[in-house]
C-alpha positions in Angstrom: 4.4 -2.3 17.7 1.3 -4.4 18.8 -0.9 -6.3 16.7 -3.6 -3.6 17.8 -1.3 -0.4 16.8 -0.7 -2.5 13.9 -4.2 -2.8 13.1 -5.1 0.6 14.0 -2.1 2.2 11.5 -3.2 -0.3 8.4 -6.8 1.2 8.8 -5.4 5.0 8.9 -3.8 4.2 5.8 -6.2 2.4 3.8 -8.2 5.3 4.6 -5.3 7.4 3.3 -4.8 5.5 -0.2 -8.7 5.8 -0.6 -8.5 9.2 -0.5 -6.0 9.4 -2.8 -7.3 7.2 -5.1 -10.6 9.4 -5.1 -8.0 12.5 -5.6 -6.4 10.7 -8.6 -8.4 7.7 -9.9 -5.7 6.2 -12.2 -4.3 5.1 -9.6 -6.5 2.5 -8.8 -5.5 1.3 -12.4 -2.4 0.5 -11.1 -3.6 -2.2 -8.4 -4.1 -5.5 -10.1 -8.0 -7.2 -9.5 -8.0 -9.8 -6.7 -4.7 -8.7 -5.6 -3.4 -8.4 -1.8 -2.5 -4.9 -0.7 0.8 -4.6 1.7 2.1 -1.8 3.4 5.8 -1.2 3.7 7.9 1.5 5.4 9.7 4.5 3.4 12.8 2.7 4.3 12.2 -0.5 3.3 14.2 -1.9 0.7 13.0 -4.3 -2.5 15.1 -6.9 -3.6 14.2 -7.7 -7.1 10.7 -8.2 -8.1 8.1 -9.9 -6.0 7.4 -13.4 -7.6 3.3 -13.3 -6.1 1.8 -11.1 -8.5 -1.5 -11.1 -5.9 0.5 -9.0 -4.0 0.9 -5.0 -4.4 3.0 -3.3 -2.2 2.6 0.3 -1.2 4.6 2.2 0.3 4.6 4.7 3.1 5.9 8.4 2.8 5.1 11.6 2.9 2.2 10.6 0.0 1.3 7.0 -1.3 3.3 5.2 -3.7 1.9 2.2 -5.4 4.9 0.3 -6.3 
């Protein structure tokens, strides 16, 4: 994938997980202030907890998990 397709998905989604947030405002409880939002693939894999706490990563399916 190009950094333009990259760019191009990240903004579909960000449009995505503010929908959903406006769908389900709690959500937004669940991202920390200040924090840096990630994107992962359904199928990728966490291996133990992520020592950054700026970081929140969400994940891709068929509907957004914040993780």
């Amino acid at each position: 994938m190009t950094n333009k397709e990259t760019v191009h998905r990240n903004i579909g989604l960000i449009f995505d997980l503010i929908r959903k947030i406006i769908e389900q405002p709690k959500l937004a409880d669940r991202i920390p202030d200040n924090c840096t939002i990630e994107f992962i693939d359904k199928d990728f894999v966490m291996k133990g907890k992520d020592k950054d706490r700026n970081v929140k990563l969400i994940k891709v399916k068929n509907e957004i998990e914040i993780t």
